[in-house]
Backbone as XML, in Angstrom:
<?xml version="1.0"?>
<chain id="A" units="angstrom">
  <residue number="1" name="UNK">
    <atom name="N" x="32.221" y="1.147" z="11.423"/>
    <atom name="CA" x="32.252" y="1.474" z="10.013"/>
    <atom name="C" x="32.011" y="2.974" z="9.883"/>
  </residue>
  <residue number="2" name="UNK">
    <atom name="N" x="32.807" y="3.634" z="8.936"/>
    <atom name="CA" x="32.873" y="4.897" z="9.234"/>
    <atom name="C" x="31.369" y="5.048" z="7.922"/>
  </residue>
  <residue number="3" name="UNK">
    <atom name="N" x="31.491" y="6.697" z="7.472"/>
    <atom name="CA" x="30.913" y="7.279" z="6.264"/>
    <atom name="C" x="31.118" y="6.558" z="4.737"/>
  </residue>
  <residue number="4" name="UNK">
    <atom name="N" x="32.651" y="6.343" z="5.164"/>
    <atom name="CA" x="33.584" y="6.529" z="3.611"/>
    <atom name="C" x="33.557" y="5.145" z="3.281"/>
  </residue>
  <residue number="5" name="UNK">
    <atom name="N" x="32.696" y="4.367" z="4.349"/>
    <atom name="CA" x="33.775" y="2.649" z="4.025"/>
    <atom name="C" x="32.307" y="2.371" z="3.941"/>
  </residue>
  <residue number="6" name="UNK">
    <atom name="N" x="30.867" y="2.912" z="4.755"/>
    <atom name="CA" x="29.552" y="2.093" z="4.121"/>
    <atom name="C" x="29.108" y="3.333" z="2.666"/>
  </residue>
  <residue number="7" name="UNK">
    <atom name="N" x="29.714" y="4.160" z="2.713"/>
    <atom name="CA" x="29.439" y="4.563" z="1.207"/>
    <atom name="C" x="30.117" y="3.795" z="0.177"/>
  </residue>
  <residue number="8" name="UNK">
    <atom name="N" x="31.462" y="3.020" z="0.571"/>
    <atom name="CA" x="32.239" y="2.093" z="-0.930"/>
    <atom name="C" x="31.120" y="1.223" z="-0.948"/>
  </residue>
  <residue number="9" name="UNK">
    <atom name="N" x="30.941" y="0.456" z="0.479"/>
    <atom name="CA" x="30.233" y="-0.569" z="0.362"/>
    <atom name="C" x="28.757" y="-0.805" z="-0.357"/>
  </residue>
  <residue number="10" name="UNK">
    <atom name="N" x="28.039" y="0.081" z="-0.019"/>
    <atom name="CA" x="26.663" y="0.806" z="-0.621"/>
    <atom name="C" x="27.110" y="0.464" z="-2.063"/>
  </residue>
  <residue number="11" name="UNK">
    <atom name="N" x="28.257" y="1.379" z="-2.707"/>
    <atom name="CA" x="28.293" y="1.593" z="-4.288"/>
    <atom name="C" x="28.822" y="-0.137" z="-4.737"/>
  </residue>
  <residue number="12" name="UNK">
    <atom name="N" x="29.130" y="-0.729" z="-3.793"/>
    <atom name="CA" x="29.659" y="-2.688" z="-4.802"/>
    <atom name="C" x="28.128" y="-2.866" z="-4.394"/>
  </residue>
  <residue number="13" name="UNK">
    <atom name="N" x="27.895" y="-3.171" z="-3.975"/>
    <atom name="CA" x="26.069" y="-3.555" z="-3.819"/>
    <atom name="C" x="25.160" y="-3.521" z="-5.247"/>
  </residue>
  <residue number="14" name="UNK">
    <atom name="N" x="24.647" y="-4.982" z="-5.441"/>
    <atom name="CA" x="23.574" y="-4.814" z="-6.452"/>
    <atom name="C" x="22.518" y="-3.406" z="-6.180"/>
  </residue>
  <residue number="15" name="UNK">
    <atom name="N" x="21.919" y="-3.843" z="-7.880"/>
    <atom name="CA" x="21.253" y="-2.066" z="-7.657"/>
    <atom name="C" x="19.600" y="-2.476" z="-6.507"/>
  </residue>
  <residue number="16" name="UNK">
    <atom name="N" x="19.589" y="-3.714" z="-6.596"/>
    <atom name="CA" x="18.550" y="-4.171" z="-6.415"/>
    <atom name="C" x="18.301" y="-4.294" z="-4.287"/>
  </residue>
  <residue number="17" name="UNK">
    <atom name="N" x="19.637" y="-4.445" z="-4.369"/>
    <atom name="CA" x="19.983" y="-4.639" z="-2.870"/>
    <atom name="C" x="20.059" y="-2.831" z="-2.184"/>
  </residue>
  <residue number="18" name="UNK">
    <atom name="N" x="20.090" y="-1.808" z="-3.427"/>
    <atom name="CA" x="20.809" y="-0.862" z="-3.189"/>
    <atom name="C" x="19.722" y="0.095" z="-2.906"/>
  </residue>
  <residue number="19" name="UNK">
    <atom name="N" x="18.541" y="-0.459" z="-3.635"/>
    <atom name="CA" x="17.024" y="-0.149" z="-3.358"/>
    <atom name="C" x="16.844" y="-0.592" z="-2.355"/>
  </residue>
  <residue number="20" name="UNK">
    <atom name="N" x="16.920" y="-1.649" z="-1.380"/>
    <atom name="CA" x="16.338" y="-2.078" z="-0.139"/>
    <atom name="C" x="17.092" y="-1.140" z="0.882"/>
  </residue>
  <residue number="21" name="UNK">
    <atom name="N" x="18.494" y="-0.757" z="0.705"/>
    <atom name="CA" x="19.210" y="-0.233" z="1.643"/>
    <atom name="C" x="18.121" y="1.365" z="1.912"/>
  </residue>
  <residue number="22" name="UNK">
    <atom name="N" x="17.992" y="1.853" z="0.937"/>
    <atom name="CA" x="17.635" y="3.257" z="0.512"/>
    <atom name="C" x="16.256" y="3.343" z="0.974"/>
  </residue>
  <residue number="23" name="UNK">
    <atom name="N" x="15.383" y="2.199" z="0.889"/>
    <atom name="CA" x="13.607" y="2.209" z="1.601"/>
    <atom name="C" x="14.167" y="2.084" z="2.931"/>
  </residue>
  <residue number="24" name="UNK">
    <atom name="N" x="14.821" y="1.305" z="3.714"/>
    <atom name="CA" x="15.232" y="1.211" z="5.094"/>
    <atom name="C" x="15.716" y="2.364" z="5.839"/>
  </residue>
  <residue number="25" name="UNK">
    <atom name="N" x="16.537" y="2.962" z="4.899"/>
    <atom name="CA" x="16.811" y="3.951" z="5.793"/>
    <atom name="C" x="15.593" y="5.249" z="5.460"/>
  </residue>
  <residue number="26" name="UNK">
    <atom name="N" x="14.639" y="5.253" z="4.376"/>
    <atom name="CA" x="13.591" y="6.035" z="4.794"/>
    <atom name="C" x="12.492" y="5.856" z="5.778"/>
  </residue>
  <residue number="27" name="UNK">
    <atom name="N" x="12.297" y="4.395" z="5.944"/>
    <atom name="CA" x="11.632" y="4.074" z="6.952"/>
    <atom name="C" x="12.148" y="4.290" z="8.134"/>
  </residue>
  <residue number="28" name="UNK">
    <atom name="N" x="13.342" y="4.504" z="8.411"/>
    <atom name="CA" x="13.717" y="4.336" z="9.500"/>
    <atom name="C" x="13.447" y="6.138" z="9.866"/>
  </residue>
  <residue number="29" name="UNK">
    <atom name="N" x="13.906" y="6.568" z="9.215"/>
    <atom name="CA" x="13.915" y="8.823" z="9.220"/>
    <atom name="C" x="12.692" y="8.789" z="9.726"/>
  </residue>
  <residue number="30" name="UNK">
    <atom name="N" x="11.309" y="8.493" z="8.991"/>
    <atom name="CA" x="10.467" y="8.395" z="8.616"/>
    <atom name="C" x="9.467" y="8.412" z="10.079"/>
  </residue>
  <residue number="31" name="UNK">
    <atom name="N" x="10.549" y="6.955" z="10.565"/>
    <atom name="CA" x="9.925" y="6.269" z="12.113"/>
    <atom name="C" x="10.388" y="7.460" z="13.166"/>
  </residue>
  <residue number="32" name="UNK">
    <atom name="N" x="11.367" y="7.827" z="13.080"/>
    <atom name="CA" x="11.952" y="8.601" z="14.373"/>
    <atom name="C" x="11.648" y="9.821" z="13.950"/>
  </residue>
  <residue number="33" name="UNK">
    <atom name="N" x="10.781" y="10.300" z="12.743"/>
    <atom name="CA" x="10.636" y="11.771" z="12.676"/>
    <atom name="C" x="11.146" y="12.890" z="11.918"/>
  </residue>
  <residue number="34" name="UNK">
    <atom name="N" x="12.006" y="12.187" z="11.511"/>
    <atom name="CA" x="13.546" y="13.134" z="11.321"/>
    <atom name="C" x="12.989" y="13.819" z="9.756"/>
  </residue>
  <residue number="35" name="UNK">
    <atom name="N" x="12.078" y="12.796" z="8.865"/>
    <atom name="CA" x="11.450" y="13.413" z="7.779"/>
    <atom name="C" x="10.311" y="12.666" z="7.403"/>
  </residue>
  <residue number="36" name="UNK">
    <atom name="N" x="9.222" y="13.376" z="6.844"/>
    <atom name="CA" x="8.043" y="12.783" z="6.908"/>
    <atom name="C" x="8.329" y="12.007" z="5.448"/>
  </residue>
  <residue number="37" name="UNK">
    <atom name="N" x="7.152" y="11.038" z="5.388"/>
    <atom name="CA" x="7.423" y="10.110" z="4.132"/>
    <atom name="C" x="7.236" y="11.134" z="2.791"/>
  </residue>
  <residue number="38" name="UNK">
    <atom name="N" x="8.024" y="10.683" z="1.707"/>
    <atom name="CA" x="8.451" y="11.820" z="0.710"/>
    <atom name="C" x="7.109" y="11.102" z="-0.335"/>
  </residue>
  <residue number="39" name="UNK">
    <atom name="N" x="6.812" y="9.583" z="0.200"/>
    <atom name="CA" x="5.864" y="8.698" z="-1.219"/>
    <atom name="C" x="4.164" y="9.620" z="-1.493"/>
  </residue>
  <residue number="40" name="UNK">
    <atom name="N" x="3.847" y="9.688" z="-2.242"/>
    <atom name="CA" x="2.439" y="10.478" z="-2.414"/>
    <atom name="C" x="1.291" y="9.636" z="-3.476"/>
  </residue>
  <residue number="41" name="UNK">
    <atom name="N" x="0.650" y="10.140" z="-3.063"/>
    <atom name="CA" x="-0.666" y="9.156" z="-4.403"/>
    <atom name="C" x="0.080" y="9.320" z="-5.182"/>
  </residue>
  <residue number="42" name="UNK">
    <atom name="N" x="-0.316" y="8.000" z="-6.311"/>
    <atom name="CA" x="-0.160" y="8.564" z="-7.682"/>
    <atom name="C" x="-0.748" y="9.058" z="-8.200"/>
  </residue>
  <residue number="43" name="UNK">
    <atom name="N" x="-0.354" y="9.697" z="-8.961"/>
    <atom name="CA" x="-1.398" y="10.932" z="-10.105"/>
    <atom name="C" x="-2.047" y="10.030" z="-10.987"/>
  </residue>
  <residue number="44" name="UNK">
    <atom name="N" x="-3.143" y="10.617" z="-11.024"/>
    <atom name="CA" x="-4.292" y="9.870" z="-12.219"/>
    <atom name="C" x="-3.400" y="9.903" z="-13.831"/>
  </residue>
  <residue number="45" name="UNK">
    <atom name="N" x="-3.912" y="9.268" z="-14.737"/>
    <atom name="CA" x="-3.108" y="9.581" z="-16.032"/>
    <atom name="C" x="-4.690" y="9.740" z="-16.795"/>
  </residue>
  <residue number="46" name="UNK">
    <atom name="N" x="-4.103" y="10.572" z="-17.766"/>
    <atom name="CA" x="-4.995" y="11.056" z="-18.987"/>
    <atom name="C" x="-5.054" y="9.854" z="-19.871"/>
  </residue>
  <residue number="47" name="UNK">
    <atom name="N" x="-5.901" y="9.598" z="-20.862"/>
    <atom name="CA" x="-6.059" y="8.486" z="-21.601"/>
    <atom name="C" x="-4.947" y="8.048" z="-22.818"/>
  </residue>
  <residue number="48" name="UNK">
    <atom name="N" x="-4.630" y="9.562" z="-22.898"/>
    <atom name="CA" x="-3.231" y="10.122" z="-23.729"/>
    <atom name="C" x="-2.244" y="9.478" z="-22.932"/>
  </residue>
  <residue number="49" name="UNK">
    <atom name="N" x="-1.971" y="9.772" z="-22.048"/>
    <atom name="CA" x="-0.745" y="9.431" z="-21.613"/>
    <atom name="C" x="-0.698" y="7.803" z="-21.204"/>
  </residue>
  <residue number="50" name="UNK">
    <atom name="N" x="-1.645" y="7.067" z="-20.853"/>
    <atom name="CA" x="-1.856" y="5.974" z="-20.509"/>
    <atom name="C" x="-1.443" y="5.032" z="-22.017"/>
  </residue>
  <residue number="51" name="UNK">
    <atom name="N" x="-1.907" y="5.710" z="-23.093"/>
    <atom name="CA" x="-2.075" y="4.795" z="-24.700"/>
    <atom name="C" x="-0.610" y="5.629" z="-25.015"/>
  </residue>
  <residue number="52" name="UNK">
    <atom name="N" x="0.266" y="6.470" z="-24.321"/>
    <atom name="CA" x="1.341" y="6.685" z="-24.819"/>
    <atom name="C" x="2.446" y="5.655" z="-24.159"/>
  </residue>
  <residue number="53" name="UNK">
    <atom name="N" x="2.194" y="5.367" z="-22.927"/>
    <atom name="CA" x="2.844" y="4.048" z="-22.096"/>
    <atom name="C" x="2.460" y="2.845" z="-22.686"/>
  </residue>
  <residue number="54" name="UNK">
    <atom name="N" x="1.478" y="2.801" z="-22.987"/>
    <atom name="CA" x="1.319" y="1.234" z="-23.819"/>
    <atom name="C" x="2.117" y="1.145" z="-24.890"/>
  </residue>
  <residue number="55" name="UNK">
    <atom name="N" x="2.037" y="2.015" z="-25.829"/>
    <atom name="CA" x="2.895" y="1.958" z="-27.219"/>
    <atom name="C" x="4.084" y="1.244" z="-26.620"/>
  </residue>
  <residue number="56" name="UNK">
    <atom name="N" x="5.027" y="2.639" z="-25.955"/>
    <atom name="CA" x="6.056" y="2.477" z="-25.455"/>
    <atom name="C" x="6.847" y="1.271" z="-25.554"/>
  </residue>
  <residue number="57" name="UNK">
    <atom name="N" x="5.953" y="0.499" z="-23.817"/>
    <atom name="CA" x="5.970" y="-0.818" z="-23.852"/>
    <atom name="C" x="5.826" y="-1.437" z="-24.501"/>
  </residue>
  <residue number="58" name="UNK">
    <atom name="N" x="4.895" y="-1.578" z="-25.679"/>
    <atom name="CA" x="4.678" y="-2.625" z="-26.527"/>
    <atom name="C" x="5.616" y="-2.679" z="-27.708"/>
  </residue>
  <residue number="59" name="UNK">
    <atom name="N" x="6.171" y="-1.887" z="-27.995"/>
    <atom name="CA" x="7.439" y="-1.300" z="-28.971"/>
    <atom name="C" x="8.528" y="-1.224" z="-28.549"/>
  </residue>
  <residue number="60" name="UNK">
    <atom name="N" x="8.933" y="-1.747" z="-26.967"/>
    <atom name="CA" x="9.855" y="-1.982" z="-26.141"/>
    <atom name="C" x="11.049" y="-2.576" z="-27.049"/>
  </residue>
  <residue number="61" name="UNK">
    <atom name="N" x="12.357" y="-2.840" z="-27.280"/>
    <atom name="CA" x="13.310" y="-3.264" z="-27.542"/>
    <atom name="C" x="13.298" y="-3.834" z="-29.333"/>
  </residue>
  <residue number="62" name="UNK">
    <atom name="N" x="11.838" y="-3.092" z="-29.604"/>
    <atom name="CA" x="11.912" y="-3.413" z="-31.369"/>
    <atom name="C" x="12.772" y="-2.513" z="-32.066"/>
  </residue>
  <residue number="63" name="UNK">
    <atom name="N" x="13.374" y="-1.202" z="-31.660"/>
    <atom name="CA" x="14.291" y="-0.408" z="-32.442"/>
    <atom name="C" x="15.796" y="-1.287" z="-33.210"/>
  </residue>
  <residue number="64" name="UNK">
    <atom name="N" x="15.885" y="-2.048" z="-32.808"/>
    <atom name="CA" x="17.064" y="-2.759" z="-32.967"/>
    <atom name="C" x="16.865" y="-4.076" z="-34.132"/>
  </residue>
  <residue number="65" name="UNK">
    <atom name="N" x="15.358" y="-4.336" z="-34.520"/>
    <atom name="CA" x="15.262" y="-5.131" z="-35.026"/>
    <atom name="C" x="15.002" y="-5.018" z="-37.210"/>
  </residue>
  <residue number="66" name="UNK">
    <atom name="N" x="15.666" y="-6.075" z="-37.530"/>
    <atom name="CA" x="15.738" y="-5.890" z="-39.016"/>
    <atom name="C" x="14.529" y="-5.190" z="-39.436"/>
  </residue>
  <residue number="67" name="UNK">
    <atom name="N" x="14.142" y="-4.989" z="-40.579"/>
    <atom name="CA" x="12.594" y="-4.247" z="-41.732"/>
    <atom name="C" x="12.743" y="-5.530" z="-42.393"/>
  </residue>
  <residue number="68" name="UNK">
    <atom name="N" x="11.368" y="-6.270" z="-42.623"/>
    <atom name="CA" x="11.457" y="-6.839" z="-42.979"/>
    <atom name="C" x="10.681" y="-7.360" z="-43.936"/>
  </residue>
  <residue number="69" name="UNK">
    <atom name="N" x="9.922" y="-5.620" z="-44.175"/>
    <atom name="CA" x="9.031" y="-5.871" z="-45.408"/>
    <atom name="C" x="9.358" y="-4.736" z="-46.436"/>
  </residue>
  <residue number="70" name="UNK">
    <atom name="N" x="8.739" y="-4.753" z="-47.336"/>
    <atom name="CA" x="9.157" y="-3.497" z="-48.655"/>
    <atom name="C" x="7.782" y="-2.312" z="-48.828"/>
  </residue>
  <residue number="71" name="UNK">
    <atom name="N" x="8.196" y="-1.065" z="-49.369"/>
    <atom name="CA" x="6.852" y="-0.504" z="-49.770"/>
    <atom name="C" x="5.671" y="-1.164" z="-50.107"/>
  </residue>
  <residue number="72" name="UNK">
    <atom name="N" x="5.685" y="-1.968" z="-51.153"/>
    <atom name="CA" x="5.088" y="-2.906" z="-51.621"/>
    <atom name="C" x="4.246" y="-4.206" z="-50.550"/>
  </residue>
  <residue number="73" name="UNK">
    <atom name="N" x="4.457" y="-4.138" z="-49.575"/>
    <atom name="CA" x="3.468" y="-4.734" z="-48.897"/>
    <atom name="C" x="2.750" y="-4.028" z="-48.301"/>
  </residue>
  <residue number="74" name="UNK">
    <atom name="N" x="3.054" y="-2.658" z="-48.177"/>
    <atom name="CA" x="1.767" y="-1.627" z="-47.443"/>
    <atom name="C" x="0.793" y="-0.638" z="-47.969"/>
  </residue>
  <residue number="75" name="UNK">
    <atom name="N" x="1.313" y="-1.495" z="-49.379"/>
    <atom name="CA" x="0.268" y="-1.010" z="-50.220"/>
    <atom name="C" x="-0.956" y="-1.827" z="-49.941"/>
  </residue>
  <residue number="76" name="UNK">
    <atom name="N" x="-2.260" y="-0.472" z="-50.517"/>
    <atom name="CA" x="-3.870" y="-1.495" z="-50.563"/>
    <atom name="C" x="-4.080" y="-2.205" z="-51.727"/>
  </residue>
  <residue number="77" name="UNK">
    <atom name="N" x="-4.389" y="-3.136" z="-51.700"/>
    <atom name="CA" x="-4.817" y="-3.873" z="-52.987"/>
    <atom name="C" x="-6.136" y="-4.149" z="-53.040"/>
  </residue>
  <residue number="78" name="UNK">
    <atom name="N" x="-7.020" y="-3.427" z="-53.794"/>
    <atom name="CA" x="-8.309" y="-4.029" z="-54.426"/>
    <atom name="C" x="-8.644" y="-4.972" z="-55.499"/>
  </residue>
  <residue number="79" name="UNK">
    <atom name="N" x="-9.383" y="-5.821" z="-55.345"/>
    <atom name="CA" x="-9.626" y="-6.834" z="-56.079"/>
    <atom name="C" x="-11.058" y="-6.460" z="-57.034"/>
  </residue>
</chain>
């Protein structure tokens, strides 16, 4: 198999399969030397940035969804 024919092959490949190909062959560089591992700690996160990933996530795929209330319900009402 040449360059040109496991690079087509690589690109029909799930993305998921396409990730395993891509850790293998760093492990493999990795093993024989050829480059040291590129992975590093992760960086600590600020409390900011941690409650900015939560939003995020938690607001995940709501852009798309109807309003489904009016001014009038976010108003305060005292009794």
């Amino acid at each position: 198999m040449g360059y040109a024919e496991l690079i087509e092959t690589l690109q029909n490949l799930p993305q998921d399969k396409r990730a395993e190909v891509f850790d293998f062959v760093e492990f493999l560089a990795t093993k024989s030397g050829i480059v040291s591992s590129k992975r590093q700690e992760p960086e600590e996160w600020t409390d900011g940035e941690f409650a900015q990933l939560a939003m995020r996530q938690a607001l995940r795929g709501m852009e798309d969804e109807a309003v489904s209330y009016t001014r009038d319900d976010i108003k305060e009402r005292w009794q």
